[in-house]
N, C-alpha and C positions, 0 to 999 in steps of 0.2 A: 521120438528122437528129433524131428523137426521143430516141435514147439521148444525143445532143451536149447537147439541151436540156435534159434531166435533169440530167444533168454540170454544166452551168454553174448551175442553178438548185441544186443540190448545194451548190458552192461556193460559191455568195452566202450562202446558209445558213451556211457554214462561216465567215465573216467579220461577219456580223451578231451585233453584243453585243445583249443584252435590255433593254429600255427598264423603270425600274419600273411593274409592274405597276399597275395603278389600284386595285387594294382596298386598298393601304398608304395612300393616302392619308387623313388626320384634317383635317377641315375645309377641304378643299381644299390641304393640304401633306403632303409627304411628310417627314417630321422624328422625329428620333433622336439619335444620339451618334455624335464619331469615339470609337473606344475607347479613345485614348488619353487621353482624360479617366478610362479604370479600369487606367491603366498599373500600377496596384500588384497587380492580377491578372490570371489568363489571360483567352483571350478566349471561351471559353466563358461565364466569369463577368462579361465585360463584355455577354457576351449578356444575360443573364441580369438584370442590373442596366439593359440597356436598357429590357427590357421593364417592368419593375419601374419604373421611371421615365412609362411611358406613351409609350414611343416604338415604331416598330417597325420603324425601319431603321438601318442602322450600316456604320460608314467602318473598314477595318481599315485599322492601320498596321505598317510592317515590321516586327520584331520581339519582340511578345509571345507569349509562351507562348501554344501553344494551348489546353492544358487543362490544370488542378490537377497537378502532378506531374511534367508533360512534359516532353520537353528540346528538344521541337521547336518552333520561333517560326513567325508569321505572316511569313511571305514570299514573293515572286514565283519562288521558288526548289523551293518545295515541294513535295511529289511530288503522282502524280496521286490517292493512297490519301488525303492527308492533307487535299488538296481534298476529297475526297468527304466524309469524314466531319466538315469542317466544315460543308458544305453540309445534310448530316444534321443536325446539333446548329440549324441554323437555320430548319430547315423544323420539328424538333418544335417549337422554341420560339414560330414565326410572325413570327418576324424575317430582312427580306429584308439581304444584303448588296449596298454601291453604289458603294463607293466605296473606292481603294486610296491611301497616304499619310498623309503628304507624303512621295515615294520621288522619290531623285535615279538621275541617269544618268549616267553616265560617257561614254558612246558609242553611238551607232546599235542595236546590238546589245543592248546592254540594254534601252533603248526599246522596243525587240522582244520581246524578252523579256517584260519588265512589261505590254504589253500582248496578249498572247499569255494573261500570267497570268489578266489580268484578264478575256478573254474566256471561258476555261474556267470562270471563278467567274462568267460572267453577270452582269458588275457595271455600271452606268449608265457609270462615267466614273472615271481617274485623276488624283492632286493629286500635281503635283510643282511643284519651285522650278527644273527643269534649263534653262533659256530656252535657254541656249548649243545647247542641241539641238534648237531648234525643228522645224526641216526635217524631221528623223527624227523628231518626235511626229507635226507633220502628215502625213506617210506612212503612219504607222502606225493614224492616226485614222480615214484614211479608207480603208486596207486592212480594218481589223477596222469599222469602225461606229460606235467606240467618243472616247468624249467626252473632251478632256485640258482639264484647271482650273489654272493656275500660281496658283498659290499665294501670299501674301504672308507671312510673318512681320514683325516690330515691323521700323524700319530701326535697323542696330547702330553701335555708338559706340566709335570707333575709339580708341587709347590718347589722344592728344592732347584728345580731350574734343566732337570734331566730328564728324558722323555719317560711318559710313565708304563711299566714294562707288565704291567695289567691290560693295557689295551696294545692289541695283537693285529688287529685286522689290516691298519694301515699299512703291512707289508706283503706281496706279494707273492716272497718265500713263504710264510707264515696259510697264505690264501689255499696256494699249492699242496703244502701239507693238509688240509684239511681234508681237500675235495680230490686229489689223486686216486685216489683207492677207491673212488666214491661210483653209484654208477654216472652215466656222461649226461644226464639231465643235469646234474650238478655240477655248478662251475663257480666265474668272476663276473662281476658289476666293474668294468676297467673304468677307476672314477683317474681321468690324466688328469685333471687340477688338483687334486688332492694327492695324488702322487708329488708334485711340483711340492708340497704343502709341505711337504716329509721329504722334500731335497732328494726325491729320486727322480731318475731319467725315466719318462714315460714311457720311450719307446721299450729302453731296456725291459720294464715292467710289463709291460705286453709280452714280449719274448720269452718271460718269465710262464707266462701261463696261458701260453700258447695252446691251442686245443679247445680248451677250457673257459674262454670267454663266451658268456652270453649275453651281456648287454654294457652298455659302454656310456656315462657322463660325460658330457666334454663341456670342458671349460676351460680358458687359459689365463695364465696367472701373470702379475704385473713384475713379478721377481719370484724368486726360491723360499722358501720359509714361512712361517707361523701369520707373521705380518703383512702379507702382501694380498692385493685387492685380485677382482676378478677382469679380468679383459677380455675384448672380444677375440677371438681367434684367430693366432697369425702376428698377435702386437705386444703378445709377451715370450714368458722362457721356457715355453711347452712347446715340443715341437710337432705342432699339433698336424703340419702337413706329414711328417715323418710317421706320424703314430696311420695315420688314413692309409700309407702307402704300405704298414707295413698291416694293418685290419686287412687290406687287401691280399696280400702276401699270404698270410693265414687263410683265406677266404672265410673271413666273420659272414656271418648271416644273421646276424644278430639285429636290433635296433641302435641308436644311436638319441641318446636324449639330451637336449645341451641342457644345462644348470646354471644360469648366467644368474650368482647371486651378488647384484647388486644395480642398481637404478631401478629400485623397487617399485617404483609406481610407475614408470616407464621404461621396460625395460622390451619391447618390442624391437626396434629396432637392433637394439646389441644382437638378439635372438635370430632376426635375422640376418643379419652378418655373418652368422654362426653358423646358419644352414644354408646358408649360399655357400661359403666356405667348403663345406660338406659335398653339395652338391656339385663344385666344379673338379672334385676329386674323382667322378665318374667311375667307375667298376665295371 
């Protein structure tokens, strides 16, 4: 009987992802960059620039070089050599990783996969757009422990000039249907600039799906709509202190990853503007 209870407490072990830690938090957030705000280098070097920003956690996404030189990319594919030694470059640097995406699925099996990956890398939760496979995220969520975010991108504008009513995710209601019923591993990636992108009110959108928020993009936009650039936070038509007081209000426990895409090859500074931003919002 003793050795069964081993065994099973073994494999609960084995299926529990890690929650982040409590010393990464700055003012009561845990906030950083996805990296693909440093998509024009590896991601050692996006390490590197997070910290350099004042951030100390970070979202990989599928395919960036690992390091200066490599040919191998960030991926849920990778071997177990090439997880460790990212895991190394993060621990010297003191930058935890938490986050995987935005990664689509094709089928059950990948879902698996991906989060298979993400428990070896100990990461808080995955961002995908794959809705269609709901059932197999939630399986998967609550076989591993592990947190799934859908994602939103802008909504896209089909050739005739109307938005296209095949992609779904950009809406909030739409978000909520999926993952309501769902169990509460399951929730939103609250992306506010892309909310802005789709001419909704941010906050609104938060309120929307309240509960259910697990990890949060921030970026703020230079106007409303399809055309408009990225800006640092605070200097556009997100209300991006509004949306912090109202993460509060919810008590998010989530991460906070900014996405500043744009000043691609230097884009440090906007970064941290952005997590300053963050930080003097205190919780």
């Amino acid at each position: 009987m003793r050795l069964l209870t081993l065994l099973a407490l073994a494999a609960a072990a084995c299926v529990s992802a890690d929650p982040i830690p409590e010393s990464f938090r700055q003012n009561g957030w845990f906030v950083g960059s996805q990296a693909y705000t440093f998509k024009s280098f590896s991601f050692f070097e996006a390490i590197a620039k997070t910290k350099e920003a004042g951030g100390n956690v970070i979202e990989l996404f599928p395919g960036q070089a690992v390091k200066p030189g490599s040919k191998e990319k960030t991926h849920h594919s990778m071997s177990d050599a090439t997880m460790a030694e990212i895991k190394a470059e993060l621990d010297r640097q003191g930058v935890r990783a938490v986050n995987y995406g935005v990664v689509g699925a094709k089928d059950k099996d990948e879902v698996y996969a991906i989060m298979k990956f993400a428990k070896k890398m100990g990461l808080y939760s995955v961002c995908t757009e794959s809705t269609e496979q709901i059932a197999a995220w939630e399986a998967a969520a609550i076989e591993f422990d592990m947190k799934v975010a859908f994602h939103e991108h802008g909504s896209r504008i089909a050739k005739d000039g109307k938005i296209d009513t095949k992609y779904k995710v950009w809406n909030p209601l739409y978000v909520l249907g999926v993952v309501e019923s769902r169990d509460h591993r399951v929730g939103a990636c609250a992306d506010i600039g892309h909310w802005a992108t789709s001419d909704l009110n941010s906050v609104w959108c938060l309120k929307v799906l309240e509960g259910r928020i697990i990890s949060v993009h921030l970026k703020d936009k230079s106007e409303f709509g399809h055309k408009a650039g990225v800006v640092v936070a605070g200097k556009g038509v997100v209300d991006v202190d509004g949306c912090l007081k109202e993460l509060i209000r919810q008590k998010f426990d989530g991460h906070i990853s900014v996405e500043h895409e744009a000043d691609w090859e230097n884009s440090v500074p906007q970064v941290k503007a952005d997590i300053d931003f963050v930080k003097a919002h205190a919780k």
